[in-house]
C-alpha positions as CSV (number, residue, x, y, z in Angstrom):
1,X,201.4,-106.9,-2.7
2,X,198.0,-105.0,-2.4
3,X,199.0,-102.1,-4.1
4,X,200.1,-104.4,-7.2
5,X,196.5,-106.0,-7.7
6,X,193.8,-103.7,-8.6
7,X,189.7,-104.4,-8.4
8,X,188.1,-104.0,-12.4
9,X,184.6,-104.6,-13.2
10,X,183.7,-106.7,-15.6
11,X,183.7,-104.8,-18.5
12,X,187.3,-103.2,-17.9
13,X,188.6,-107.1,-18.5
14,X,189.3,-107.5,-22.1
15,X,190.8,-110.3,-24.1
16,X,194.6,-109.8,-24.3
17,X,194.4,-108.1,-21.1
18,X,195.8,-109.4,-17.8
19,X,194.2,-110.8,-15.0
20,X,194.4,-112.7,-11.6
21,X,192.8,-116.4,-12.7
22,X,192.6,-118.4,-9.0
23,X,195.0,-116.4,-7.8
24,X,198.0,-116.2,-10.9
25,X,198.5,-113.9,-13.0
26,X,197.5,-115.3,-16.5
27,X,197.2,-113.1,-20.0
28,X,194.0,-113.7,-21.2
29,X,192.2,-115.5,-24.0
30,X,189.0,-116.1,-23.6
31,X,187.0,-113.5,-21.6
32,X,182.9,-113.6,-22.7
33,X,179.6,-112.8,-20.7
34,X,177.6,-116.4,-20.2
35,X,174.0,-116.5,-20.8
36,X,171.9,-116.9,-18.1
37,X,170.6,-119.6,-16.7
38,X,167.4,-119.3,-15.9
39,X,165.2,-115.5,-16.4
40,X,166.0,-114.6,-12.9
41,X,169.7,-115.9,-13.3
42,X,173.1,-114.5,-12.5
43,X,175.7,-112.7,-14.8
44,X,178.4,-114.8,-15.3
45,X,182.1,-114.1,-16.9
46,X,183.9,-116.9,-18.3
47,X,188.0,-116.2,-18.5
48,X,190.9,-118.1,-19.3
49,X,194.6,-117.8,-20.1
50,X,197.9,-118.8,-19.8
51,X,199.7,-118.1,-16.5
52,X,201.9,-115.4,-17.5
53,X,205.0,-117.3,-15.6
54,X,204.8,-120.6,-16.4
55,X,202.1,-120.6,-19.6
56,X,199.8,-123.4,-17.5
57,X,196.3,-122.1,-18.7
58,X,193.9,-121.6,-15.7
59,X,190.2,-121.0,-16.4
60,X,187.6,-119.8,-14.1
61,X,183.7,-118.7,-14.3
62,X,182.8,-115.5,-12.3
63,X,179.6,-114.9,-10.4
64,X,179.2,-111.1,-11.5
65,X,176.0,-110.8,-9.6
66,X,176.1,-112.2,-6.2
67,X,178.6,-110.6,-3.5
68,X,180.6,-110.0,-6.5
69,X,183.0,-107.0,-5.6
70,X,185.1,-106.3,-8.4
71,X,187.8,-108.5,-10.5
72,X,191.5,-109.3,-9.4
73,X,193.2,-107.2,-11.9
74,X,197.3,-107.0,-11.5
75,X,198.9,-103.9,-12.4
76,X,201.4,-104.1,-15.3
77,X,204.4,-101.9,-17.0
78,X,205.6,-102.4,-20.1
79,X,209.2,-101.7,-21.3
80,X,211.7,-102.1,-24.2
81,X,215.3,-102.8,-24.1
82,X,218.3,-103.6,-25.5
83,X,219.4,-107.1,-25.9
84,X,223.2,-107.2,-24.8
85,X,224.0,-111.1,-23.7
86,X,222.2,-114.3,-22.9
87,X,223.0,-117.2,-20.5
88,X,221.4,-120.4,-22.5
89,X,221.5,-122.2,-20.1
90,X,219.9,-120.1,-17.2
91,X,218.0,-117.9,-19.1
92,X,219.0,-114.7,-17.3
93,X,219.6,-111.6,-19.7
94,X,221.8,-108.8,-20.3
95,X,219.8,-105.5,-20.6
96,X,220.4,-102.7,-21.9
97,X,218.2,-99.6,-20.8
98,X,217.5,-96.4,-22.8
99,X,219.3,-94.5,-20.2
100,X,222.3,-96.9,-20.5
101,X,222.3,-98.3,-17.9
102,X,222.9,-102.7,-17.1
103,X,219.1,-104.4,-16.3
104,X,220.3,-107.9,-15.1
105,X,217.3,-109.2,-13.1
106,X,215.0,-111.0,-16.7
107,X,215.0,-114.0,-17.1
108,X,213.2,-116.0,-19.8
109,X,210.4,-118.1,-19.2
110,X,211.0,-121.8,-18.9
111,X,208.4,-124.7,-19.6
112,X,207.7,-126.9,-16.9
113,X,210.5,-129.6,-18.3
114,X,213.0,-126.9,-18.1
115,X,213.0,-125.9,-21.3
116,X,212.4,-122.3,-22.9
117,X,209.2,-121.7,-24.0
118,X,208.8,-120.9,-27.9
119,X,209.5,-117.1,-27.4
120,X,213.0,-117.8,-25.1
121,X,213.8,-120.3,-28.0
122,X,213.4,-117.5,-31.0
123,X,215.3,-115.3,-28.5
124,X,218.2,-117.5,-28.3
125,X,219.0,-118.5,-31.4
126,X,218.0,-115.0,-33.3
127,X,221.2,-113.5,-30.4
128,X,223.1,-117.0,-31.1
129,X,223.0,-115.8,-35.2
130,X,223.9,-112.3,-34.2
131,X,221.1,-110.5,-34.7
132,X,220.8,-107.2,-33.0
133,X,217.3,-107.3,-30.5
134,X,214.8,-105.4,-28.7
135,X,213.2,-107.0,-26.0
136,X,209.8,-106.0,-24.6
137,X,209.9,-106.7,-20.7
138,X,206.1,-107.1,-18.7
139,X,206.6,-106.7,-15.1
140,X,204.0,-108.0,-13.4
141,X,203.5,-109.1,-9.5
142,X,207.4,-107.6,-9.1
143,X,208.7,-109.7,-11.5
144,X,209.7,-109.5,-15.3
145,X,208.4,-111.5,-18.0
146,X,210.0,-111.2,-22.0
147,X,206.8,-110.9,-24.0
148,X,208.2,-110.0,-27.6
149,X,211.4,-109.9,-29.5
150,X,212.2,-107.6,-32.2
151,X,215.2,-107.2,-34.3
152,X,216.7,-103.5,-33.4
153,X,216.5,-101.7,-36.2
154,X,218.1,-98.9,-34.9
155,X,221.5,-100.8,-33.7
């Protein structure tokens, strides 16, 4: 898993970036420099987010100055494809790449009730009224995460 988590300093970490938040993967939403202290005080980086999996926020303060080495940074690939089926009641999806080929291994993200988050829910019912869609996939950690929907204009 090493080679999927990089080391960032601070100032690489942006807000709407990703990174590792006590070990998950969260997207993040707040990411600001605290002020010090005391005159003598340490650099501190306050981030938080929603886990990128399950949409639990985590939130965490960083010691930038003592034995810091660097921030937990996963690396990410974004991709677009095809909607071509759903299973409402799994979640898993029917892709379609641009090379043609099947991508059957997405799911959508569930709440922890077992439901589908908001974005699984537009999904659903924008395929269930027959729109045609364009998904945009996130793998992270060696899994993939839906992230956007978009009606496929060119379908």
């Amino acid at each position: 898993e090493d080679e999927q988590i990089i080391k960032a300093q601070p100032e690489a970490v942006k807000k709407g970036g990703y990174c590792m938040i006590r070990g998950m993967p969260c997207k993040l939403e707040t990411c600001e420099v605290l002020p010090k202290a005391t005159a003598n005080g340490n650099k501190r980086l306050h981030i938080r987010g929603p886990n990128v999996f399950t949409g639990k926020h985590y939130e965490d303060t960083l010691n930038l100055t003592a034995g810091f080495h660097g921030i937990d940074v996963p690396v990410t690939v974004k991709a677009q494809y095809s909607l071509m089926d759903i299973d409402s009641d799994t979640g898993f999806l029917s892709l379609l790449t641009d090379s043609g080929d099947c991508k059957e291994d997405v799911g959508l993200v569930k709440n922890e009730d077992g439901s589908f988050d908001e974005l699984g829910q537009e999904v659903i019912s924008k395929f269930e009224a027959g729109e045609a869609l364009k998904l945009t996939v996130l793998s992270i950690l060696g899994k993939d995460v839906v992230i956007a929907c978009d009606v496929d204009t060119g379908a």
